[in-house]
mmCIF file as gemmi writes it, N, C-alpha and C atoms, coordinates in Angstrom:
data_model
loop_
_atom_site.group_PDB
_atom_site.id
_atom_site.type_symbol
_atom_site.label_atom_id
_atom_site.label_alt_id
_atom_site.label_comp_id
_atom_site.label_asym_id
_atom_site.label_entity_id
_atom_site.label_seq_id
_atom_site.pdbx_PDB_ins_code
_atom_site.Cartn_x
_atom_site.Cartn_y
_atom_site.Cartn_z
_atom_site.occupancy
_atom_site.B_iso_or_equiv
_atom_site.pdbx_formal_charge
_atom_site.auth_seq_id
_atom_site.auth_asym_id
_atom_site.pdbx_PDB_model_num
ATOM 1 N N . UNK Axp A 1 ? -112.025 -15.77 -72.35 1 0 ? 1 A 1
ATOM 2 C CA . UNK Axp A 1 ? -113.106 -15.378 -71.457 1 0 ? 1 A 1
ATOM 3 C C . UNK Axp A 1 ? -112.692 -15.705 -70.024 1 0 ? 1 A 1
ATOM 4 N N . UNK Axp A 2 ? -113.137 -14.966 -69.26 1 0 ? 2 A 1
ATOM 5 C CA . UNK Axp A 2 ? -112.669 -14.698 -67.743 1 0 ? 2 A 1
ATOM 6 C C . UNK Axp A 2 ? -114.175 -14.674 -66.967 1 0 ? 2 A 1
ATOM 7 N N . UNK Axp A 3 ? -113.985 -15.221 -65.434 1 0 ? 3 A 1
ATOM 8 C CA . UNK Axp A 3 ? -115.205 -14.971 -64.962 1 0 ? 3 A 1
ATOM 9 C C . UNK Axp A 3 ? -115.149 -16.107 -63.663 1 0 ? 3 A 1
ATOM 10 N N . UNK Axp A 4 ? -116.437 -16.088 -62.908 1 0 ? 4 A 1
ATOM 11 C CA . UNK Axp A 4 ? -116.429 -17.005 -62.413 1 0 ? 4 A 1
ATOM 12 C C . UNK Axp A 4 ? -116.04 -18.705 -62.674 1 0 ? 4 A 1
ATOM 13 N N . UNK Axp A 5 ? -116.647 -18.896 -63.949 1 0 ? 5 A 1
ATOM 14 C CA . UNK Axp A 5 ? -116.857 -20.188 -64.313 1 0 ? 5 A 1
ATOM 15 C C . UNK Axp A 5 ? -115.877 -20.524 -65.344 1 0 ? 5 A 1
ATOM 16 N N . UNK Axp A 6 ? -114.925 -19.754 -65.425 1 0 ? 6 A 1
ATOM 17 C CA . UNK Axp A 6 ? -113.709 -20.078 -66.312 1 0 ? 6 A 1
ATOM 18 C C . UNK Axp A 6 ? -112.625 -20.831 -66.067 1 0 ? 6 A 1
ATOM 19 N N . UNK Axp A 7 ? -111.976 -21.555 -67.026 1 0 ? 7 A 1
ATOM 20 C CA . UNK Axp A 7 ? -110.83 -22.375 -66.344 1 0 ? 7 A 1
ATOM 21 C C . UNK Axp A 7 ? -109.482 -21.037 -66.708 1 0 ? 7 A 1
ATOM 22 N N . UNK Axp A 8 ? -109.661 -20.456 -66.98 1 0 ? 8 A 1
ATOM 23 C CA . UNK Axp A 8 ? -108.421 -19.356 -67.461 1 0 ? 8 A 1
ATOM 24 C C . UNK Axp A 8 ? -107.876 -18.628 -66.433 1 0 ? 8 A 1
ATOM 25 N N . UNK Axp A 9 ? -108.493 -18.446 -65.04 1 0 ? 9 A 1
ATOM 26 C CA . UNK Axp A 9 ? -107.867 -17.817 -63.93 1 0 ? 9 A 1
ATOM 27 C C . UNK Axp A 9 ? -107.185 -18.292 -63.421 1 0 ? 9 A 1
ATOM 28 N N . UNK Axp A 10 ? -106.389 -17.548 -62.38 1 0 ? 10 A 1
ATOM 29 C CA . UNK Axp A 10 ? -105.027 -18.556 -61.381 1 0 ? 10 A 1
ATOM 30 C C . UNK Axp A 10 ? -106.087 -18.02 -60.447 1 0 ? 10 A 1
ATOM 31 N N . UNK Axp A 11 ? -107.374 -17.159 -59.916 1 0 ? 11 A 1
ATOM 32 C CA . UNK Axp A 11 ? -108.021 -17.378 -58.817 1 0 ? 11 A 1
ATOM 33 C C . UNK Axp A 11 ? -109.074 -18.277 -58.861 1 0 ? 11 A 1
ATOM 34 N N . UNK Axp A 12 ? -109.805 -18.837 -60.475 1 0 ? 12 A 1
ATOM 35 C CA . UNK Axp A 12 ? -110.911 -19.496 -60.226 1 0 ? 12 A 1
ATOM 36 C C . UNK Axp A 12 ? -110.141 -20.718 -60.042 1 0 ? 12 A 1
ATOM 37 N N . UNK Axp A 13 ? -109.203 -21.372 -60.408 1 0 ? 13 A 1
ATOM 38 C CA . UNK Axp A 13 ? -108.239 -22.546 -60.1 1 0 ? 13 A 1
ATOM 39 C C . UNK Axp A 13 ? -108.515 -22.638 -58.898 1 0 ? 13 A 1
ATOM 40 N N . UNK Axp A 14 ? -108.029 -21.737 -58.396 1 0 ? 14 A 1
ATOM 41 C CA . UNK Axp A 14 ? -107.646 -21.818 -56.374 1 0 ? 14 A 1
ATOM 42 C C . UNK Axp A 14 ? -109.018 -22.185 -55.757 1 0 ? 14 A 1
ATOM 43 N N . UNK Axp A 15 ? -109.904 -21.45 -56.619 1 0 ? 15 A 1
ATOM 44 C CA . UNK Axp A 15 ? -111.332 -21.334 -55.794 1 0 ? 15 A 1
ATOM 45 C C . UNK Axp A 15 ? -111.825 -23.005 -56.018 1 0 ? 15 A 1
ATOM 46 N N . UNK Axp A 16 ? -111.24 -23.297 -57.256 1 0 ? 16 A 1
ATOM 47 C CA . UNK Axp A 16 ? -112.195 -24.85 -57.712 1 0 ? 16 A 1
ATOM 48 C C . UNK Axp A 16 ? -111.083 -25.804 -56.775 1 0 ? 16 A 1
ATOM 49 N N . UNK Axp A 17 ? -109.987 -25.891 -56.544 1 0 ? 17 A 1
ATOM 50 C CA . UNK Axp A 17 ? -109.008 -26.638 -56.387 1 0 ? 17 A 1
ATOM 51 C C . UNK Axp A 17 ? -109.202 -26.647 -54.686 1 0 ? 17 A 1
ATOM 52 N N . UNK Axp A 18 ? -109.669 -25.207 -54.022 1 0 ? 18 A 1
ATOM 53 C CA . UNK Axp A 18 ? -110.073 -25.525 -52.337 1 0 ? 18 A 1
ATOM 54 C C . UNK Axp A 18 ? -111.552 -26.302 -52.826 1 0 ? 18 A 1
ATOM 55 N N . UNK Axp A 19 ? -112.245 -26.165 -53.216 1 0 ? 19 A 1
ATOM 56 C CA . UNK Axp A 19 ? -113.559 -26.341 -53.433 1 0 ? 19 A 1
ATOM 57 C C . UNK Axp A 19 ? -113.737 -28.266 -53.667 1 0 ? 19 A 1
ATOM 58 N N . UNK Axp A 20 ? -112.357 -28.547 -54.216 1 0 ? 20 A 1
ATOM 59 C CA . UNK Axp A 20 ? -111.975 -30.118 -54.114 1 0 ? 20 A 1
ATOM 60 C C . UNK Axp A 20 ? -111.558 -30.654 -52.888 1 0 ? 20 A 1
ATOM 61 N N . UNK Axp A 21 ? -110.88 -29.719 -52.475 1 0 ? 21 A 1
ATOM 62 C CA . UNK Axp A 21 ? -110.3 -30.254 -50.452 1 0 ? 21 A 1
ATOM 63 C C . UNK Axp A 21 ? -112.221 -30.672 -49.822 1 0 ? 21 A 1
ATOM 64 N N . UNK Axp A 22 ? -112.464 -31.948 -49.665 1 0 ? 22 A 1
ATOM 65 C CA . UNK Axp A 22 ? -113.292 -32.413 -48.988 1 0 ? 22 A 1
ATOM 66 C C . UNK Axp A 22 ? -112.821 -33.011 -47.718 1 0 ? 22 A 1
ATOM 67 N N . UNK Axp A 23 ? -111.494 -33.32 -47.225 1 0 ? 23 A 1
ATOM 68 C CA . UNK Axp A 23 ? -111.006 -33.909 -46.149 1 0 ? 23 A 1
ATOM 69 C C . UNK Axp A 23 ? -111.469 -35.097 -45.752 1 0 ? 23 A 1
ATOM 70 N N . UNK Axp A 24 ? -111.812 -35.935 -46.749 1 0 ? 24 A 1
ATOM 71 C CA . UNK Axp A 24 ? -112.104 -37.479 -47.248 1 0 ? 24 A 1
ATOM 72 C C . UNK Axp A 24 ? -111.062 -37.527 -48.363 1 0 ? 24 A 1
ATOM 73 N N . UNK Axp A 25 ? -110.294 -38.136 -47.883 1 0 ? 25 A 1
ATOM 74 C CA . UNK Axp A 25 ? -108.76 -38.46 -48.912 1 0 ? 25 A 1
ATOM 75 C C . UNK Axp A 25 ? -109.494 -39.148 -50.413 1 0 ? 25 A 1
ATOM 76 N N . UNK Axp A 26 ? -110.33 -39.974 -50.289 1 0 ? 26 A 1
ATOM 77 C CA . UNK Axp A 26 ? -110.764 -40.615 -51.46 1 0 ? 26 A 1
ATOM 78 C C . UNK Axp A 26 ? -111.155 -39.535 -52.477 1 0 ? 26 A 1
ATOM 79 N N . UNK Axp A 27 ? -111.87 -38.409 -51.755 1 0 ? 27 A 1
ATOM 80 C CA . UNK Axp A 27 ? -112.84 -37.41 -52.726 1 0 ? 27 A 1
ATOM 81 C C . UNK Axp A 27 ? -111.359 -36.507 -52.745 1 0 ? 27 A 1
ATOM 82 N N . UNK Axp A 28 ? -110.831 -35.882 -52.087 1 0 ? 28 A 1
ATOM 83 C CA . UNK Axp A 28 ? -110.152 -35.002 -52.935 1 0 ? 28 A 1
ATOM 84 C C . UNK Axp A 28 ? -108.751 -35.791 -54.119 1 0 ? 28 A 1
ATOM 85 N N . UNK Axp A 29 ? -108.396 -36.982 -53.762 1 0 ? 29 A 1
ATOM 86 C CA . UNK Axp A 29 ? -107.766 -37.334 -54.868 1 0 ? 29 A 1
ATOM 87 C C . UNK Axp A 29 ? -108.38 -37.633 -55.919 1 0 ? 29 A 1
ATOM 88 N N . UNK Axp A 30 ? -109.88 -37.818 -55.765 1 0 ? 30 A 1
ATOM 89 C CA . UNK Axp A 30 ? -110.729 -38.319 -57.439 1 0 ? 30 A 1
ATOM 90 C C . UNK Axp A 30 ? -110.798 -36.754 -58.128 1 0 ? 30 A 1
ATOM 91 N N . UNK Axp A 31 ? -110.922 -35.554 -56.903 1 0 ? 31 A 1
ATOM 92 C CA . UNK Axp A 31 ? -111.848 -34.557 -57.855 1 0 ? 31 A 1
ATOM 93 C C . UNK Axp A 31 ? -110.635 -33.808 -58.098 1 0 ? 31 A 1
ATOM 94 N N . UNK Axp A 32 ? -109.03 -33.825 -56.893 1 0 ? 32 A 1
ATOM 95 C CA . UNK Axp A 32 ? -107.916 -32.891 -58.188 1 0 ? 32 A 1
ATOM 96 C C . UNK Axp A 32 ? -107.528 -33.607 -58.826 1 0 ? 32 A 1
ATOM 97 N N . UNK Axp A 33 ? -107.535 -34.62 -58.717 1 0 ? 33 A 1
ATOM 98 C CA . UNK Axp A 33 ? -106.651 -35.139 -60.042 1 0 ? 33 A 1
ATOM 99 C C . UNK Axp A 33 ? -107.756 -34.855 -61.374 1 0 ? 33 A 1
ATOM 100 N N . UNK Axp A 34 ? -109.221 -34.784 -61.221 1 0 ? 34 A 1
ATOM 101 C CA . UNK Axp A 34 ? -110.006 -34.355 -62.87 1 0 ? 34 A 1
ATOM 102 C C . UNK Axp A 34 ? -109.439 -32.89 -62.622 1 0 ? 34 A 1
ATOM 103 N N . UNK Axp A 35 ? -109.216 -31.987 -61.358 1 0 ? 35 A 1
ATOM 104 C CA . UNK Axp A 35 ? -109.143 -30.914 -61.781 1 0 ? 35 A 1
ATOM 105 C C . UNK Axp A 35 ? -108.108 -30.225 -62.663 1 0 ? 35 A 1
ATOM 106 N N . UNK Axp A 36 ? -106.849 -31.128 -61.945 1 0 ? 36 A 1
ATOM 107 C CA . UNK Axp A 36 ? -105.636 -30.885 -62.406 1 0 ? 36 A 1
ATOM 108 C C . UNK Axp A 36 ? -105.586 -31.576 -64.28 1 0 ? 36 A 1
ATOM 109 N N . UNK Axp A 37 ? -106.025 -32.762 -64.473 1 0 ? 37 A 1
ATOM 110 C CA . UNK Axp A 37 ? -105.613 -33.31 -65.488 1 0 ? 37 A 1
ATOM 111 C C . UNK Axp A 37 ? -106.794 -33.495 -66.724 1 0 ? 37 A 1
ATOM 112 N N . UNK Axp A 38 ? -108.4 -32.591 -65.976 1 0 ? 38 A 1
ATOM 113 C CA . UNK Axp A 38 ? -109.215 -33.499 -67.478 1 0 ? 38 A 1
ATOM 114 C C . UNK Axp A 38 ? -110.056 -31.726 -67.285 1 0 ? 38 A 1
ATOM 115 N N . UNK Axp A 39 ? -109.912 -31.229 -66.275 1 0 ? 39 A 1
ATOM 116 C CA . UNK Axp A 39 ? -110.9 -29.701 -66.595 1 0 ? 39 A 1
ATOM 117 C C . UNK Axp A 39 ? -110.769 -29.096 -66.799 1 0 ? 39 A 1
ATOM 118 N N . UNK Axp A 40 ? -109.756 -28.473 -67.567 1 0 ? 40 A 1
ATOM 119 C CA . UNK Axp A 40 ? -109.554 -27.293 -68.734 1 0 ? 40 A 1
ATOM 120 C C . UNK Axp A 40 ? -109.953 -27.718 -70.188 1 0 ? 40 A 1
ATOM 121 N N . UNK Axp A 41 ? -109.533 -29.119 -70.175 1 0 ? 41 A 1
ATOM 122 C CA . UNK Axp A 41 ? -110.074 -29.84 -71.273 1 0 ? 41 A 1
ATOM 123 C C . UNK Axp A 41 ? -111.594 -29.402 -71.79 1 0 ? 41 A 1
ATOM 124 N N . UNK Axp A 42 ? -112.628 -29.529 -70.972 1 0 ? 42 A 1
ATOM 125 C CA . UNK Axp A 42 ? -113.448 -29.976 -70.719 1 0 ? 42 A 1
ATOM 126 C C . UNK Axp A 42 ? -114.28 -28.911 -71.173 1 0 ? 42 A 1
ATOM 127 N N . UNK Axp A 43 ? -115.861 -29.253 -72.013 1 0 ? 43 A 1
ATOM 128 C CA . UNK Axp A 43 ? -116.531 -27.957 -72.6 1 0 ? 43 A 1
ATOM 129 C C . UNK Axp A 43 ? -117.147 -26.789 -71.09 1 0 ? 43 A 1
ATOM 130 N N . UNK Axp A 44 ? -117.524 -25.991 -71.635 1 0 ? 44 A 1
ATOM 131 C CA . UNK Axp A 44 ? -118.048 -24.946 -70.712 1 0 ? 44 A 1
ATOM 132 C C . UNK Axp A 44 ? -119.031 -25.763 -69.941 1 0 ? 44 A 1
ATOM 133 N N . UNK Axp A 45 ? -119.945 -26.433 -70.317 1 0 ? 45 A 1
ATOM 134 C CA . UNK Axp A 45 ? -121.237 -27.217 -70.048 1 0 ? 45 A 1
ATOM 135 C C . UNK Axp A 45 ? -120.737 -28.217 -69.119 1 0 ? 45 A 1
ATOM 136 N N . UNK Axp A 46 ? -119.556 -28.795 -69.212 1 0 ? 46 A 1
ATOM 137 C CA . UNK Axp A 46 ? -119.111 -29.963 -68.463 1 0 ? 46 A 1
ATOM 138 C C . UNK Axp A 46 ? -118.518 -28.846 -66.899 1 0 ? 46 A 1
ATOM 139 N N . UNK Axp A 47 ? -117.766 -28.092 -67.712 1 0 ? 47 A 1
ATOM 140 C CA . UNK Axp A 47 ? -117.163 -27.385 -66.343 1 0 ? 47 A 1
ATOM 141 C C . UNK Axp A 47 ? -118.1 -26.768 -65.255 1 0 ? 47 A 1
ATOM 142 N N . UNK Axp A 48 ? -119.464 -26.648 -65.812 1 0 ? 48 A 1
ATOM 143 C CA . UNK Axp A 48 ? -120.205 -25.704 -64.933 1 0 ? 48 A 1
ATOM 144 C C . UNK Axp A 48 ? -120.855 -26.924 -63.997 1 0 ? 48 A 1
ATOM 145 N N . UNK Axp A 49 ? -121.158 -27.975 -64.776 1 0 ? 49 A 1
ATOM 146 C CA . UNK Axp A 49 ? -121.719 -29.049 -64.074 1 0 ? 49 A 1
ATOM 147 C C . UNK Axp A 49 ? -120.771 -29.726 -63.158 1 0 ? 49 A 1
ATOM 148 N N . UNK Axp A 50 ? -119.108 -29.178 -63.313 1 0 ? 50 A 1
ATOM 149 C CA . UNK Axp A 50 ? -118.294 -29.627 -61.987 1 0 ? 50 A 1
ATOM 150 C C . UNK Axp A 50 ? -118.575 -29.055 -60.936 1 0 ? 50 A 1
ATOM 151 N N . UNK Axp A 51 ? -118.68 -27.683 -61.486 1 0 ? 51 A 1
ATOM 152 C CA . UNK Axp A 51 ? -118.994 -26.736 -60.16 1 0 ? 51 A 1
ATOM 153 C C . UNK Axp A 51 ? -120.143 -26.905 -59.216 1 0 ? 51 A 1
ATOM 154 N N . UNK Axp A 52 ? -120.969 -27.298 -60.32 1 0 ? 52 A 1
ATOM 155 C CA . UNK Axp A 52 ? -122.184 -27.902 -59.7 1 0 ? 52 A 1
ATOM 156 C C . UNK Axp A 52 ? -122.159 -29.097 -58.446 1 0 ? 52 A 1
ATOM 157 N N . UNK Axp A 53 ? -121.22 -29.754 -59.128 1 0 ? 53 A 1
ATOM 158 C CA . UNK Axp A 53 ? -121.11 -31.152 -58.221 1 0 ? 53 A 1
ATOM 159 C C . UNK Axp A 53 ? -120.592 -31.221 -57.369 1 0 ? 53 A 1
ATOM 160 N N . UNK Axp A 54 ? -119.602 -30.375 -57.091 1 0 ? 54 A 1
ATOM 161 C CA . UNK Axp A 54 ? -118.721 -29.515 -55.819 1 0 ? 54 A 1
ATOM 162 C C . UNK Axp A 54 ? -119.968 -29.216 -54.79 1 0 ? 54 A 1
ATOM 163 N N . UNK Axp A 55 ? -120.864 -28.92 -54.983 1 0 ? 55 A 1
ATOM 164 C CA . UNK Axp A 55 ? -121.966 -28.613 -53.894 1 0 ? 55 A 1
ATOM 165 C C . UNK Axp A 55 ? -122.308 -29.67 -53.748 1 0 ? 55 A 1
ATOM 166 N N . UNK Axp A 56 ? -122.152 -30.674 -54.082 1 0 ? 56 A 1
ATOM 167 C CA . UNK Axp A 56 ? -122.71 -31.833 -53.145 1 0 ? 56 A 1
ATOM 168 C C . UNK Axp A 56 ? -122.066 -32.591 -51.965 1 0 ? 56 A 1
ATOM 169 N N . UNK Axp A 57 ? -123.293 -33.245 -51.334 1 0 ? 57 A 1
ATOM 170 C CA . UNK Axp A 57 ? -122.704 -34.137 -50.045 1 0 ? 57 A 1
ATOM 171 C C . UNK Axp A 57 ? -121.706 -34.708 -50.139 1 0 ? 57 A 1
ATOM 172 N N . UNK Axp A 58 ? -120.714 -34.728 -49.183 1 0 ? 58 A 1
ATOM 173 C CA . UNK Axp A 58 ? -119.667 -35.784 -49.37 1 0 ? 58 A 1
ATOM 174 C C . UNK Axp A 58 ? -119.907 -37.542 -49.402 1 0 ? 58 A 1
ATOM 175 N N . UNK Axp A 59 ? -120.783 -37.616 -48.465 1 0 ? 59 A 1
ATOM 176 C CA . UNK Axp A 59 ? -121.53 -38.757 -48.769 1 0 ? 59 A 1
ATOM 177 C C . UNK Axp A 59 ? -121.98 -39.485 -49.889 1 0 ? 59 A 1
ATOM 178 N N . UNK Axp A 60 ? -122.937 -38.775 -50.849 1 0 ? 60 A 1
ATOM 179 C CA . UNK Axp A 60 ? -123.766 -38.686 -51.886 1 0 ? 60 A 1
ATOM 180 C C . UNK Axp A 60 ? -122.294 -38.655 -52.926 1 0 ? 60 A 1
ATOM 181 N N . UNK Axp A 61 ? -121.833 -37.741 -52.613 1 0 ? 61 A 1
ATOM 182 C CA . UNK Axp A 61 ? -120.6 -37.659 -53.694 1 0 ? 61 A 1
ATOM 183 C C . UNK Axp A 61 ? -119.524 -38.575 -53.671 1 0 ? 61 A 1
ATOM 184 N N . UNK Axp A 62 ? -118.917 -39.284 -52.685 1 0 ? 62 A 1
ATOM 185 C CA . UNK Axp A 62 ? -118.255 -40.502 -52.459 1 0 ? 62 A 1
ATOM 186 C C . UNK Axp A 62 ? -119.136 -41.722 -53.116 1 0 ? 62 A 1
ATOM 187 N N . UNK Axp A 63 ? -120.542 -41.736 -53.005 1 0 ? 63 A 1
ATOM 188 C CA . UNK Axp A 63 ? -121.144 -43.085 -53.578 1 0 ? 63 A 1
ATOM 189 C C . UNK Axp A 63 ? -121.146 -42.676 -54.905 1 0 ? 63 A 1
ATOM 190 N N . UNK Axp A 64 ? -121.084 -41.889 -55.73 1 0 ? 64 A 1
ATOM 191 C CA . UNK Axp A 64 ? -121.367 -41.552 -57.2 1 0 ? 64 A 1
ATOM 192 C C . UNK Axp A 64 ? -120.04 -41.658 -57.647 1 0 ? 64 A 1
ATOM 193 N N . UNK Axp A 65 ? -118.711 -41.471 -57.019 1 0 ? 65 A 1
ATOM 194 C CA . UNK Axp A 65 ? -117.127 -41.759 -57.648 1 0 ? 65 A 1
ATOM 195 C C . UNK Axp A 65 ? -116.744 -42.847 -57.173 1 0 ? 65 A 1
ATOM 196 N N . UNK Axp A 66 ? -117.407 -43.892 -56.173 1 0 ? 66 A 1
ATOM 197 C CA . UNK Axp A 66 ? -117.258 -44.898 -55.994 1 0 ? 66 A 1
ATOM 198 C C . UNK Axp A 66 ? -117.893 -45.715 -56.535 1 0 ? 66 A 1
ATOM 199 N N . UNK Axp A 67 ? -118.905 -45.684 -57.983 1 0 ? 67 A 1
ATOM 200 C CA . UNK Axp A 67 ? -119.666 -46.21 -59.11 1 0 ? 67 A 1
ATOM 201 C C . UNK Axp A 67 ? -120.71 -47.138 -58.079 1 0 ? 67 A 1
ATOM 202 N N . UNK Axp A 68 ? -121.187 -46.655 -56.715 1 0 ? 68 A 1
ATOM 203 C CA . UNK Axp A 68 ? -122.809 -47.577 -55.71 1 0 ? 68 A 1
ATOM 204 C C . UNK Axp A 68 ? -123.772 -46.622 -56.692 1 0 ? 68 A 1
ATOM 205 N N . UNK Axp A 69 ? -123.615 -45.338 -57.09 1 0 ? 69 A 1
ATOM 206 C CA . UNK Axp A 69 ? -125.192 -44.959 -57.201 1 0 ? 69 A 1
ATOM 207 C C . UNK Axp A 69 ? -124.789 -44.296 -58.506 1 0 ? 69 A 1
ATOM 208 N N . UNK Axp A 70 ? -125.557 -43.318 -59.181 1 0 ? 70 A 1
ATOM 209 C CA . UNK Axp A 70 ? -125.537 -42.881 -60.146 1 0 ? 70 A 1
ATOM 210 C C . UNK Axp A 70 ? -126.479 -41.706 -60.037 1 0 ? 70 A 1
ATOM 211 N N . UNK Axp A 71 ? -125.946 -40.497 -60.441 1 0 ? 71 A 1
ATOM 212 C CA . UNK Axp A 71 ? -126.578 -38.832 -60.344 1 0 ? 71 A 1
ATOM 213 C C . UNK Axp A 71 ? -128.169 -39.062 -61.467 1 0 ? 71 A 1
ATOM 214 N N . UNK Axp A 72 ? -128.962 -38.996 -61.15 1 0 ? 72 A 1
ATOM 215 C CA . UNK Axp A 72 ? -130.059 -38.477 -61.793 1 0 ? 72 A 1
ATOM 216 C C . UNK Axp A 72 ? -130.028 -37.501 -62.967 1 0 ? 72 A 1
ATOM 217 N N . UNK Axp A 73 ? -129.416 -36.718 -62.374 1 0 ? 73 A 1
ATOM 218 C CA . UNK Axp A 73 ? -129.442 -35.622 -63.498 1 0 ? 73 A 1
ATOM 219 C C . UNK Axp A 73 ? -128.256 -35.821 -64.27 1 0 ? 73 A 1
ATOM 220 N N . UNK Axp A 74 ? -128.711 -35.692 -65.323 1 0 ? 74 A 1
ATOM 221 C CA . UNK Axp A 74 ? -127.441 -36.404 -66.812 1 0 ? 74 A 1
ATOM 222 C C . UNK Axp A 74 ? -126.194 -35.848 -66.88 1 0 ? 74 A 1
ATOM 223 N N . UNK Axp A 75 ? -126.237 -34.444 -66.459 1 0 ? 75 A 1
ATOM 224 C CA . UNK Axp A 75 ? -125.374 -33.639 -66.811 1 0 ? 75 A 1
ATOM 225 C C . UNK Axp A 75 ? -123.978 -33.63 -65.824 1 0 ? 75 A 1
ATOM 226 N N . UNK Axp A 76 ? -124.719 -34.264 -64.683 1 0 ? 76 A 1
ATOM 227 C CA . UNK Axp A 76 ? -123.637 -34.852 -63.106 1 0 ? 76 A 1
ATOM 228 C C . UNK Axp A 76 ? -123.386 -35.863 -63.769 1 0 ? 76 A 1
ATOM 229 N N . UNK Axp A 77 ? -124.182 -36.715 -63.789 1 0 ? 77 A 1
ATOM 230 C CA . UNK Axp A 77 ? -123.953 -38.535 -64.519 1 0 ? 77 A 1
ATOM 231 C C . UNK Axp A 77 ? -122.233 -38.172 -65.373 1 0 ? 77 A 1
ATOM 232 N N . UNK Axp A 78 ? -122.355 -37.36 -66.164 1 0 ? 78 A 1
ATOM 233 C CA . UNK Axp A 78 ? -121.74 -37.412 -67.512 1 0 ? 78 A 1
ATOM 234 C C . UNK Axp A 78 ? -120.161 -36.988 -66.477 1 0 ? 78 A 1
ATOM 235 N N . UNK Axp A 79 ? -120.557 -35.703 -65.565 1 0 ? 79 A 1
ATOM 236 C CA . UNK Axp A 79 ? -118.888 -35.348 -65.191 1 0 ? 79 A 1
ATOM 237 C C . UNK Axp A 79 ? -118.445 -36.527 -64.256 1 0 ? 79 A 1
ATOM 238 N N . UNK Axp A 80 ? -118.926 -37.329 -63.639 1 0 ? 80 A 1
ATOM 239 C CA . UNK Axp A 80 ? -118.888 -38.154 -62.84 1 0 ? 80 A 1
ATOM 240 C C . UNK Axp A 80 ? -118.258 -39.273 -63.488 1 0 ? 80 A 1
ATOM 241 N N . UNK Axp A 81 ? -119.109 -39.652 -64.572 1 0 ? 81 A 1
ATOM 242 C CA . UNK Axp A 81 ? -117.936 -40.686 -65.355 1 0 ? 81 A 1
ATOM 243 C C . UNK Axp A 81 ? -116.459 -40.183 -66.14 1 0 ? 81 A 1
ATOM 244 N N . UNK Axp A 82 ? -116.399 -39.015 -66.252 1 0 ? 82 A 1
ATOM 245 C CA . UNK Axp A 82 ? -115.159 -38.137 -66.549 1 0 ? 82 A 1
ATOM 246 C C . UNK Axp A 82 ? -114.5 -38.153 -65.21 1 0 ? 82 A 1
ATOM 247 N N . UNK Axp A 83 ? -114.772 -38.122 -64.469 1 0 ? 83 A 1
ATOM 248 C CA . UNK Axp A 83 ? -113.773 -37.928 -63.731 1 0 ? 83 A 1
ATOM 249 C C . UNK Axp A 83 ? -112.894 -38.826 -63.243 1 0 ? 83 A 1
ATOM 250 N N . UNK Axp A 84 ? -114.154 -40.289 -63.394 1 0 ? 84 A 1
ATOM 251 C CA . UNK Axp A 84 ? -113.93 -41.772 -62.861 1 0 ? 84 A 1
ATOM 252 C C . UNK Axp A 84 ? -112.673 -42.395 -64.018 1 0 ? 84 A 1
ATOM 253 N N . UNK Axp A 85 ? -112.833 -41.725 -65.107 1 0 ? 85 A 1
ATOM 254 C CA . UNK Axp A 85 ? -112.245 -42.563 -66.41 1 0 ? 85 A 1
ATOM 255 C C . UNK Axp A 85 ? -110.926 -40.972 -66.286 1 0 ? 85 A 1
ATOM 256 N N . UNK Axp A 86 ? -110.6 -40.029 -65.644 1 0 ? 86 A 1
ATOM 257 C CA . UNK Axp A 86 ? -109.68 -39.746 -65.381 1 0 ? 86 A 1
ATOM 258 C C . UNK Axp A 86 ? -108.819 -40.103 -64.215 1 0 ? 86 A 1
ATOM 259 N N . UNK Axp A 87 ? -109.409 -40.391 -63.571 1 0 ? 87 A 1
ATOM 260 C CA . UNK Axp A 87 ? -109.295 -41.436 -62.44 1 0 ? 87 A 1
ATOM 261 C C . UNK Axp A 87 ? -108.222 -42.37 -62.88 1 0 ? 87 A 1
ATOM 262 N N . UNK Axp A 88 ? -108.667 -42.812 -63.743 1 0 ? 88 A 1
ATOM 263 C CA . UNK Axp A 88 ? -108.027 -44.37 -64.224 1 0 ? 88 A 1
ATOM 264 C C . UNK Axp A 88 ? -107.133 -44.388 -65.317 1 0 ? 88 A 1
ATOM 265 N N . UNK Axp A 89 ? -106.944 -43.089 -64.83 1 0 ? 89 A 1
ATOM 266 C CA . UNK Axp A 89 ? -105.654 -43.067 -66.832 1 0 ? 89 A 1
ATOM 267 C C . UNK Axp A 89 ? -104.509 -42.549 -65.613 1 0 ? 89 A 1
């Protein structure tokens, strides 16, 4: 399957992989390295909720991969600790 929300493209790659360039060195090494090493892995449900999380503040999003706060909504919560525990492998 092909599409926006697919990991199978060499353009949705590019699109998710600029979409990680935050120009806060901390955030784009937490979010390519899940991109590069844990999100193809990763179910449809998890991947859409990356995309999701890509729209957030850099702010807001630096305190949630820096384990100060924690996403409300479960489904951020969940890629957030995926990314943290890819982080660390």
């Amino acid at each position: 399957m092909t599409g926006s929300g697919d990991a199978g493209t060499g353009t949705d790659l590019s699109r998710l992989r600029w979409g990680c360039r935050r120009g806060m060195r901390e955030l784009d090494l937490l979010l390519l390295a899940f991109l590069e090493r844990g999100y193809a892995a990763q179910p449809q449900d998890v991947r859409a909720a990356f995309r999701r999380l890509l729209r957030t503040s850099d702010p807001l999003l630096l305190e949630w991969l820096l384990g100060r706060r924690v996403p409300t909504d479960p489904e951020l919560a969940h890629v957030v600790a995926e990314i943290r525990r890819t982080a660390a492998t």
